[in-house]
N, C-alpha and C positions, 0 to 999 in steps of 0.2 A: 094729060098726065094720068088722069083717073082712066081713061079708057085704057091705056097700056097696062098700068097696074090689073084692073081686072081680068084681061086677056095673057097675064103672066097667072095670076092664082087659077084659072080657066085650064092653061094647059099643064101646072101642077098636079090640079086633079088628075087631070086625066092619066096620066101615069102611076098613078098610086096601086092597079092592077097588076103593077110590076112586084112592087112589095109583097104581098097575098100571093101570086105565082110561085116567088121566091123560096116564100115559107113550106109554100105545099111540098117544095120539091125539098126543101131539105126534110120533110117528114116524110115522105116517101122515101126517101134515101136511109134513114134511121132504119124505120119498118122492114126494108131487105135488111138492112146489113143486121138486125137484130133476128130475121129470119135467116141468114145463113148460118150466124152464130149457134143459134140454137139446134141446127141439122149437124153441124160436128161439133157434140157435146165430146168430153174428155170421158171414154165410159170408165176410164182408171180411177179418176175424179170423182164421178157421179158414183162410185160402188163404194171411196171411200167418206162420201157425203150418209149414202143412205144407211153405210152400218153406226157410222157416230150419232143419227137419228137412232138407230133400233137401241142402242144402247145407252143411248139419252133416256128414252120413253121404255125400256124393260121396268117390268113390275117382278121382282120375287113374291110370290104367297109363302109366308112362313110360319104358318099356323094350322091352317086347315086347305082342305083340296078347293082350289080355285077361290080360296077367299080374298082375294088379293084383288080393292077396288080403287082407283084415283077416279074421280070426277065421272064414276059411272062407268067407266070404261074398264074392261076383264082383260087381262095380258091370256093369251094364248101360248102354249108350248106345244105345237104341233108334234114335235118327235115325244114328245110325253105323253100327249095325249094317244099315238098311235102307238105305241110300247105299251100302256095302259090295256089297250082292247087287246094285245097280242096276249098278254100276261093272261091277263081272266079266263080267256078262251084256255090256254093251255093247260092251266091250273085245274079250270073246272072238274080236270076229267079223274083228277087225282084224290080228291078229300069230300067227304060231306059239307054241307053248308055253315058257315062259320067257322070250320079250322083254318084255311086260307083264306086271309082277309089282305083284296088287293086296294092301296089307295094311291093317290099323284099327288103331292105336296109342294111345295117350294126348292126342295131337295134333289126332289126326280120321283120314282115310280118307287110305291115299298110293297113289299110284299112280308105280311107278317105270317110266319107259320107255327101253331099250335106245339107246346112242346112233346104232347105226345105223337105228331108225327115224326118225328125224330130220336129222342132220349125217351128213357123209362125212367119212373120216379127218383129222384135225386139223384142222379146221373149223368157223365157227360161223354157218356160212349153211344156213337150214334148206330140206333136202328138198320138190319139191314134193308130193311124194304124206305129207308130215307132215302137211298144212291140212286131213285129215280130220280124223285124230287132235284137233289141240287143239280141232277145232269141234265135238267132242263133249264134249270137256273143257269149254269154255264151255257149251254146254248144258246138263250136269250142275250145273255152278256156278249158273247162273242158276236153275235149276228148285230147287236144296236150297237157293238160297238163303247159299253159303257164299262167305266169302274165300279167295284161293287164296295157297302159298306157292311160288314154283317155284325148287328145289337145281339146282344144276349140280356133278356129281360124275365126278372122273377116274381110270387107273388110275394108278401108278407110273411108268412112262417115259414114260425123255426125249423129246420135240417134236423133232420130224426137219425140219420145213417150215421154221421159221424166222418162221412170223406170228405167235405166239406166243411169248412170254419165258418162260412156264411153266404145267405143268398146270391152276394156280390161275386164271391168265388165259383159260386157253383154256375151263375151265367155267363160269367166271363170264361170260364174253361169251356164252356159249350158255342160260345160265337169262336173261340180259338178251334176246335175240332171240328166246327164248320168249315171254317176260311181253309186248316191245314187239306180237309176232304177238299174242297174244290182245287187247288192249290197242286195236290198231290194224286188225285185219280184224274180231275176233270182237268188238268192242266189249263188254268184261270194264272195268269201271273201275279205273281205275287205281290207286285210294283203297280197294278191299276186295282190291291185291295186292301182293306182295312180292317181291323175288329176290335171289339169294346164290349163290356159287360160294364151291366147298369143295376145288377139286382130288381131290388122295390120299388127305384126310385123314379122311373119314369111309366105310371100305370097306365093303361088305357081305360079300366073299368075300375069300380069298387072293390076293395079287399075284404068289403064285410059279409060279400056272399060267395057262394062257392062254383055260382057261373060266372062271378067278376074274376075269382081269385084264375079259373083256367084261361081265360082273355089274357090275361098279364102273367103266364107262365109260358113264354112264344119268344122264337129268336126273328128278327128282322130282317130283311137283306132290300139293302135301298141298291136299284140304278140310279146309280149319278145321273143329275140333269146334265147336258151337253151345257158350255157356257154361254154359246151364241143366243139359246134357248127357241133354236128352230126347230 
């Protein structure tokens, strides 16, 4: 009895090779068919995977250029950053150093312009030699393709002429004779623009000197960031 018993556990063993063969081949079997699956991905799937990522993980900087950090990592605006370089270059060729002051914000690309390239003291009748200026601004607009915002911003004092009731009037009439200029010569639609007067109240520099107070006598004109922010 004991002899047959061990010559039955004997040839158990011996087929237990069967088991392990079995396994191998159902993971071989996974491994393709996890390999074919993956050679016809859904690319309609996979593009709307990858933008719910981009838009999961976008960072706005809404404070300063590029300030904008999670965990170390800097969000990129490639089409801002290239609108950026286009802007400077084109600008450069028009104003001394510091009356066009180009930066990239959170927002998109601004471009602040000194009031005295444009208007004369307390005034919102624009300069002839401005109509180069904004018809490279439309230019740019049209070729990136962006909306435009145009700020009208003043220093702290008082309006000596009397056409104006206050700083807040006199910039807002000046981003409004902006926006109508582009609008109306440079045929910018009217529907991808905006404008707004801020007076004193959003300064860039000091008002206690009189190199801060011409910094913050400048109208603005932002390119909208693209939303995708590629």
């Amino acid at each position: 009895m004991t002899r047959r018993k061990r010559k039955i556990e004997e040839h158990d063993n011996a087929d237990r090779w069967v088991v392990s063969y079995a396994d191998f081949i159902t993971l071989l079997f996974a491994f393709f068919t996890t390999m074919y699956a993956i050679s016809h991905v859904d690319l309609g799937k996979l593009a709307r995977f990858s933008g719910s990522m981009k838009s999961a993980f976008k960072v706005v900087a809404a404070e300063a250029p590029d300030s904008a950090v999670i965990e170390g990592v800097k969000p990129a605006n490639y089409a801002d950053m290239g609108l950026e370089k286009t802007v400077r270059r084109e600008f450069s060729k028009y104003a001394p150093a510091g009356a066009i002051v180009v930066e990239r914000d959170g927002r998109g690309v601004m471009v602040s312009l000194n009031d005295e390239l444009l208007f004369d003291n307390g005034v919102a009748e624009l300069k002839q030699e401005a109509r180069p200026l904004l018809a490279s601004i439309a230019a740019l607009a049209r070729q990136a393709r962006r909306s435009l915002v145009v700020e009208g911003h003043s220093d702290n004092m008082p309006l000596r002429n009397g056409r104006f009731a206050s700083n807040l009037e006199l910039s807002a009439a000046r981003a409004a004779r902006v926006y109508a200029s582009l609008v109306n010569e440079e045929a910018i639609d009217p529907a991808a623009m905006s404008a707004s007067g801020y007076g004193e109240y959003r300064p860039v520099a000091t008002n206690a000197t009189p190199e801060g107070r011409a910094r913050n006598r400048r109208v603005d004109i932002l390119f909208v960031s693209p939303k995708d922010g590629t």
